[in-house]
C-alpha positions in Angstrom: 44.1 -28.8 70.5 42.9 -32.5 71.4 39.1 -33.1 71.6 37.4 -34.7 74.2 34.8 -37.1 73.9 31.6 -39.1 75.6 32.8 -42.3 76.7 31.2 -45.4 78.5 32.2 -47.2 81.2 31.0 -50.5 80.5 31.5 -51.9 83.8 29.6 -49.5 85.8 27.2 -49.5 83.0 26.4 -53.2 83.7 25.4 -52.1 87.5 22.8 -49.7 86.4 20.0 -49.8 87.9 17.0 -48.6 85.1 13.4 -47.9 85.8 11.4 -49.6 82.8 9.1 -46.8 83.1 12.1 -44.0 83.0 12.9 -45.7 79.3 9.6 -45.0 77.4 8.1 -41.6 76.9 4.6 -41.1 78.4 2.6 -41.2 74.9 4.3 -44.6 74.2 2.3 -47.5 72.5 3.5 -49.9 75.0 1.5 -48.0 78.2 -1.8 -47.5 76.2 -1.9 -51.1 75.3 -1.2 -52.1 79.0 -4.3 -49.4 80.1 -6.4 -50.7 77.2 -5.5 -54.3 78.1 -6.6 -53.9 81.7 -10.0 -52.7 80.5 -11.3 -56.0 78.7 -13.0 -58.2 80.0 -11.5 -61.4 80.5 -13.0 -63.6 82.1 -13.7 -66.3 79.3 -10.2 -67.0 79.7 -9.6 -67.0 82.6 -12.4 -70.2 83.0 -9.8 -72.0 81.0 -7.6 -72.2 83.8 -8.2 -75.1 85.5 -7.0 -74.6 89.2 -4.2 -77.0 89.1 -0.6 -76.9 87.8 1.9 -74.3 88.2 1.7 -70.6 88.0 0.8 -69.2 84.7 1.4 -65.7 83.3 -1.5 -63.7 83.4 -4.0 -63.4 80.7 -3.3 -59.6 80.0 0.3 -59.9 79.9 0.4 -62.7 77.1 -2.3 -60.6 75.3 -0.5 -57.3 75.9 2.7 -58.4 74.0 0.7 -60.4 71.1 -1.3 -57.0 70.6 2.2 -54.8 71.2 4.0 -57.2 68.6 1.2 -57.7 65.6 0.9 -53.5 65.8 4.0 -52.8 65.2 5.0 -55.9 63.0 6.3 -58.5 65.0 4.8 -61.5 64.6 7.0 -64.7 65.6 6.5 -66.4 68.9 10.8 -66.7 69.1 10.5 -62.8 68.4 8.4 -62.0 71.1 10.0 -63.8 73.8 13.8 -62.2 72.7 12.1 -58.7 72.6 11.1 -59.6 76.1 15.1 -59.3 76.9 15.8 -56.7 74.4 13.5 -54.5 73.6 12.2 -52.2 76.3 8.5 -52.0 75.3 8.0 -54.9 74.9 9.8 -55.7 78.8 7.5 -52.9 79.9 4.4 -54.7 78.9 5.8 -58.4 80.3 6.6 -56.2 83.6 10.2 -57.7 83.3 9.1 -61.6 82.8 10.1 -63.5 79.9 7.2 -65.9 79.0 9.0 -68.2 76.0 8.2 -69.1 72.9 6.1 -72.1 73.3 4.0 -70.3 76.1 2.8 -67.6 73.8 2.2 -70.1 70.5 0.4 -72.1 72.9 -2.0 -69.1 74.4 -2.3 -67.7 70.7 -3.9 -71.2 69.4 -5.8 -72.5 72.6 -7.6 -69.2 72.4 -7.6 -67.5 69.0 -11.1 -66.8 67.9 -11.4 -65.0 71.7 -8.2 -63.1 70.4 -9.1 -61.9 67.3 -12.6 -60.5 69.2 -10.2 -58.6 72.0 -8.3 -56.9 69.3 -10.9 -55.4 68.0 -12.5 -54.2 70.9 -8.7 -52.6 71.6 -8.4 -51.0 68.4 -12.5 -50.2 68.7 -11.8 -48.3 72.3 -8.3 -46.9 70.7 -10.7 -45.3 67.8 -13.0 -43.6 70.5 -10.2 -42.1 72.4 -9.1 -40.7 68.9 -5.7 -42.7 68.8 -6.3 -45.1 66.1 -5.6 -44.0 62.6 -6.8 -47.1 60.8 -5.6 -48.4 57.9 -1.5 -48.4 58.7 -1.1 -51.2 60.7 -1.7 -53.1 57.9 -3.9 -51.6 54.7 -5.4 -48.0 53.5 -4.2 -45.2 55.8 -7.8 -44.3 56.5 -7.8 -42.1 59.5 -11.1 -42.0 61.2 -12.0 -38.9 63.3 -13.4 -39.8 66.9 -16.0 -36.7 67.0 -17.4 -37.7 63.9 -17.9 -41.4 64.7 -19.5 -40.5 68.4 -22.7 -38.6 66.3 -25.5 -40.5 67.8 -27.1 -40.5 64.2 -24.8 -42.5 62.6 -22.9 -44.7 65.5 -25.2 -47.6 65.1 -24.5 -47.9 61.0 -20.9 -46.3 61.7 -20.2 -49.2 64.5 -20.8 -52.0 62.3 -18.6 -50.8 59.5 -16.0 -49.8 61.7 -16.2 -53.3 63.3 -16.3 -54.6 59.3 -13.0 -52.8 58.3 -11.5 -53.9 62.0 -12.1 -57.4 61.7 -10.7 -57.6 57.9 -7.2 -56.0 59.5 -7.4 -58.2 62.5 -7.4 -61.5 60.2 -4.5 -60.2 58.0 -2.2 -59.9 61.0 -3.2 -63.2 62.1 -2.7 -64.1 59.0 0.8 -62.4 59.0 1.7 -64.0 62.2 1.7 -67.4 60.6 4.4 -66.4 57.8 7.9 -67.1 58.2 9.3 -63.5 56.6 7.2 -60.8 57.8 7.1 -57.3 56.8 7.6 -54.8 59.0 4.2 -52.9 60.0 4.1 -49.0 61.2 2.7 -48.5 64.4 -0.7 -47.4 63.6 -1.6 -46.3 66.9 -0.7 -42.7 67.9 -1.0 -41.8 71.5 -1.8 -37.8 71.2 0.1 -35.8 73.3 -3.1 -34.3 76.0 -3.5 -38.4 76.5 -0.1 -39.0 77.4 -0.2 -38.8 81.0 -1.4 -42.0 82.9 -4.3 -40.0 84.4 -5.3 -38.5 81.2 -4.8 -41.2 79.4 -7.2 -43.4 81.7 -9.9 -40.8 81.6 -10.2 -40.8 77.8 -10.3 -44.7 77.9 -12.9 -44.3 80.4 -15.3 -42.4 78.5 -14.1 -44.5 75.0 -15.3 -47.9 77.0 -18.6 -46.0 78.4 -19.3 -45.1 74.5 -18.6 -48.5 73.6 -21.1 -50.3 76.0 -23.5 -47.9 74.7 -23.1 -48.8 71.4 -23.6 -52.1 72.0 -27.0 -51.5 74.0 -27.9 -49.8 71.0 -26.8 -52.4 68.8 -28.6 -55.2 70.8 -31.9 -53.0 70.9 -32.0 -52.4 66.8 -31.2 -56.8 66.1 -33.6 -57.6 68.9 -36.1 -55.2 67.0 -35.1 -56.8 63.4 
């Protein structure tokens, strides 16, 4: 008896029309960096722009692929912009544009110290929604438990360690963007299944960002008392 089998048809293949959002799953890295993006403030670089010139690509787009590429353990410029074509998240979070190579070196050194500061306030609001596990995007596999770090008695000391151990893994991926070989990195950011949906998902990053700006009063209050 002759078997049958699942075949393609290239050609209509090529005629498909594909929803980028139908091709990632709703807990996906690639949509809670786009959320979490969207949430910063960015208006320091946007004063950059002077108002002449052509269009450029958005702020949150060029910072949305350099976050999506050094957390999962791409770090080349030239990577970046073929994932744009290739690889779905990463066309997801680019909304189907293709900024090249030079574009995203170019945005990664005019404004790296701001960078480096607006990674760790993703990975910070990632932590407070209870998504980050910290330490396997690049060293210890630590995984630090969002109820525990929201105690009001120890967020003040907890927020400047946190912040600490952040900025140490922020400067090794910059640091491993500037190799020529780079290692693979797992993704250390697992979106939890009751965040997956948009809504939910935006709720949680809500109440992450409200604990963060209170943080930071009370960070402000204890240095202006020192």
């Amino acid at each position: 008896m002759s078997r049958t089998f699942k075949t393609v048809n290239y050609e209509q293949a090529l005629d498909l029309r594909v929803r980028l959002g139908d091709c990632l799953p709703p807990e996906h890295l690639a949509r809670f960096v786009v959320d979490s993006v969207a949430l910063l403030d960015l208006s320091a670089l946007y004063a950059h722009y002077g108002s002449r010139g052509g269009e450029p690509y958005a702020p949150e787009v060029l910072l949305g692929l350099l976050f999506y590429g050094y957390a999962t353990g791409v770090f080349s410029s030239r990577k970046i912009e073929r994932a744009t074509y290739e690889a779905v998240p990463f066309r997801f979070i680019a909304g189907n544009q293709h900024p090249d190579h030079d574009t995203l070196a170019t945005f990664r050194r005019t404004f790296l110290p701001e960078l480096k500061d607006l990674f760790v306030q993703v990975l910070l609001l990632a932590q407070e929604a209870g998504v980050l596990k910290l330490g396997t995007i690049s060293l210890d596999g630590t995984k630090i438990h969002a109820d525990a770090s929201k105690h009001n008695a120890v967020s003040y000391k907890r927020l400047r360690e946190l912040e600490t151990q952040l900025r140490a893994e922020i400067e090794e991926l910059f640091l491993l963007s500037d190799q020529s070989d780079q290692p693979d990195i797992p993704d250390g950011l697992v979106v939890r299944e009751e965040i997956a949906r948009r809504e939910d998902r935006l709720a949680h990053l809500a109440e992450a960002k409200a604990v963060r700006e209170a943080r930071a009063a009370e960070r402000a209050a204890v240095e202006q008392a020192d």
